[in-house]
C-alpha positions as a Markdown table, in Angstrom:
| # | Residue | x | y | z |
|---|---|---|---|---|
| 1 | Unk | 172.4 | -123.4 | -87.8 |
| 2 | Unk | 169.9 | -120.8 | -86.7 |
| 3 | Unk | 171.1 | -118.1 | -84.2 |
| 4 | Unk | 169.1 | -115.0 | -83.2 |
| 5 | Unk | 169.2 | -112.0 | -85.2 |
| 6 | Unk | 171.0 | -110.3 | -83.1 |
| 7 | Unk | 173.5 | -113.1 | -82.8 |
| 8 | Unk | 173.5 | -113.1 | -86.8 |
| 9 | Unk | 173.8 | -109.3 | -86.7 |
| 10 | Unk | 177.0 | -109.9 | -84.3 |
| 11 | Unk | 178.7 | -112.7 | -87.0 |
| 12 | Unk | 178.1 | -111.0 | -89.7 |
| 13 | Unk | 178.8 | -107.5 | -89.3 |
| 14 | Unk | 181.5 | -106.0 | -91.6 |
| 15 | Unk | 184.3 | -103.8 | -90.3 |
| 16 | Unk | 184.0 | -100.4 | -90.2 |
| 17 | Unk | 180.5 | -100.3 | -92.9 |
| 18 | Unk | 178.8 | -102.1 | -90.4 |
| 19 | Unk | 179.8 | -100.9 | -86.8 |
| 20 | Unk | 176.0 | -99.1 | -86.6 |
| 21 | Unk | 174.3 | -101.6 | -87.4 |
| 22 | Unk | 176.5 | -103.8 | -84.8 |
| 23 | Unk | 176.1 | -101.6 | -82.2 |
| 24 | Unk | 172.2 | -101.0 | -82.4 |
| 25 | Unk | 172.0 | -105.0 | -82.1 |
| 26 | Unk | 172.9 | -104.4 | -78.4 |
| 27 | Unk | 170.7 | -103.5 | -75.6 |
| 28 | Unk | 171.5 | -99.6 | -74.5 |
| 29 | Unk | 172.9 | -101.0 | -71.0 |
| 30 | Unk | 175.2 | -103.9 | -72.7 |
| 31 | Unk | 178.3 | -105.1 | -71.6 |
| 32 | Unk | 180.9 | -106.9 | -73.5 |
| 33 | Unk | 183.5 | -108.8 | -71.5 |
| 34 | Unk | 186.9 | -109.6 | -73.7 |
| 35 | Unk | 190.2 | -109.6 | -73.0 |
| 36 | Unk | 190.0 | -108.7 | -69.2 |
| 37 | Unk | 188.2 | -105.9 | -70.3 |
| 38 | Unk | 184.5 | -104.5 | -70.2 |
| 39 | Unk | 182.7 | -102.9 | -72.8 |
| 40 | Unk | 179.6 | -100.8 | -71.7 |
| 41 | Unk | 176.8 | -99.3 | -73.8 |
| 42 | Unk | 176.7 | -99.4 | -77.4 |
| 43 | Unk | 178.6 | -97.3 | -78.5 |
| 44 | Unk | 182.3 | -98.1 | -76.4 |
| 45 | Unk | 181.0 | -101.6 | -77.8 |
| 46 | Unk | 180.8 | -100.4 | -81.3 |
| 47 | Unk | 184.8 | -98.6 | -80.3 |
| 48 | Unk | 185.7 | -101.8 | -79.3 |
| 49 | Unk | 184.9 | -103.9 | -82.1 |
| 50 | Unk | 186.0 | -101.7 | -84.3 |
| 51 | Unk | 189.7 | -101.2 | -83.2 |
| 52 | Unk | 189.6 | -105.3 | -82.5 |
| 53 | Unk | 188.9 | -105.9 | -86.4 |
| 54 | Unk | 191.4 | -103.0 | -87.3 |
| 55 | Unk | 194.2 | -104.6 | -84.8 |
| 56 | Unk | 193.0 | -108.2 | -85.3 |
| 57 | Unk | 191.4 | -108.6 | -89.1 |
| 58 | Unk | 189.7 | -111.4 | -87.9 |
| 59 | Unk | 186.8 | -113.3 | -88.5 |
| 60 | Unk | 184.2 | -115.5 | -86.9 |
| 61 | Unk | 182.7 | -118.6 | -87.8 |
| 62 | Unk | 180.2 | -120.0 | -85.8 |
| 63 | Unk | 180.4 | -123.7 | -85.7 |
| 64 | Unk | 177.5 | -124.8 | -82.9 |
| 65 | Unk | 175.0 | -123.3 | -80.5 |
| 66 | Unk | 173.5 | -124.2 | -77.3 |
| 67 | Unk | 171.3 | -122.5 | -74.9 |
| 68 | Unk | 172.9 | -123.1 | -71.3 |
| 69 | Unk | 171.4 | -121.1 | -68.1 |
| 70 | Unk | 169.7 | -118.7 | -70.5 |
| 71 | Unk | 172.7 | -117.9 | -72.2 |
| 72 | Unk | 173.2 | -118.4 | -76.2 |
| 73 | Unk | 176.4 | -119.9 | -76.2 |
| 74 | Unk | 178.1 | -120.1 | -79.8 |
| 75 | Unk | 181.5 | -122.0 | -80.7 |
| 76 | Unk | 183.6 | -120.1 | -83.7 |
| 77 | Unk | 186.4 | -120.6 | -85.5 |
| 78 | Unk | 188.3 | -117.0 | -85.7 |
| 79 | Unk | 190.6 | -116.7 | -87.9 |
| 80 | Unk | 193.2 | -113.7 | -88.2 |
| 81 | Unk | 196.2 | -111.9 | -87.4 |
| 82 | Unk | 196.6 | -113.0 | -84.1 |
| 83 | Unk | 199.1 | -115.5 | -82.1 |
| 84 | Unk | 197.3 | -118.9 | -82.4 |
| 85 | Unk | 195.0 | -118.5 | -85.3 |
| 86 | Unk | 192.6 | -120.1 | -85.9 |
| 87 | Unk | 191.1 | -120.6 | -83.0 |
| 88 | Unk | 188.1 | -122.0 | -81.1 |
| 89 | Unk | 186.5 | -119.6 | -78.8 |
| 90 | Unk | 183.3 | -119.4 | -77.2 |
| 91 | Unk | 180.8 | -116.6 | -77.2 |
| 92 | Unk | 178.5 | -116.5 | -74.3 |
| 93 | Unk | 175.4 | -114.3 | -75.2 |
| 94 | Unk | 172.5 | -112.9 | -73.1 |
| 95 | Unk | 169.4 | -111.7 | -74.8 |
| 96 | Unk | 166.0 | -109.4 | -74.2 |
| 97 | Unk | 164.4 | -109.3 | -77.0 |
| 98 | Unk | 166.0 | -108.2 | -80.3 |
| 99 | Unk | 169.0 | -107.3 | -78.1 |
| 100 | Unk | 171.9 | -109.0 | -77.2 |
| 101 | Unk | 172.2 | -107.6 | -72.9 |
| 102 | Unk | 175.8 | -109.0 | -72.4 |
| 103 | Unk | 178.6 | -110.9 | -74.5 |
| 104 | Unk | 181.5 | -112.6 | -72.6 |
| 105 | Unk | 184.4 | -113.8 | -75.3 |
| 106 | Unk | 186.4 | -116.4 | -74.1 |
């Protein structure tokens, strides 16, 4: 399966060693939706991910993509310490360019 590098960047990124490289894979006006929550800019995104791996030890394995409505959408299995692991959940991405523009978890 071949996902954007951003994308890849997103999946593969390593709590905390990797939070800059995470965070310069978003667009400087991003948004990440999770939780009931937004995320804005990359930096709070890079706080967020960072206390959700601390709080969550999880991981992500993407399992399928498909572009819908110009939207990356990616199907994981996440596994951690979290009621109902593992679970499927779906990552909607936006992209412009190298950058990922928005990310709703769900």
């Amino acid at each position: 399966m071949q996902l954007p590098r951003p994308i890849q960047t997103y999946f593969t990124a390593r709590a905390p060693q990797d939070g800059d490289a995470l965070a310069a894979a978003f667009a400087p006006d991003a948004i990440v939706y999770d939780e009931g929550h937004d995320h804005r800019g990359p930096q709070a995104i890079r706080a967020w991910w960072l206390a959700a791996k601390a709080k969550y030890r999880h991981h992500a394995q993407p399992i399928d993509v498909t572009d819908t409505a110009g939207k990356t959408v990616v199907r994981a299995t996440v596994t951690g310490d979290f009621p109902g692991s593992p679970a499927v959940l779906t990552f909607t991405f936006g992209l412009a360019g190298d950058h990922i523009t928005d990310l709703e978890i769900g």
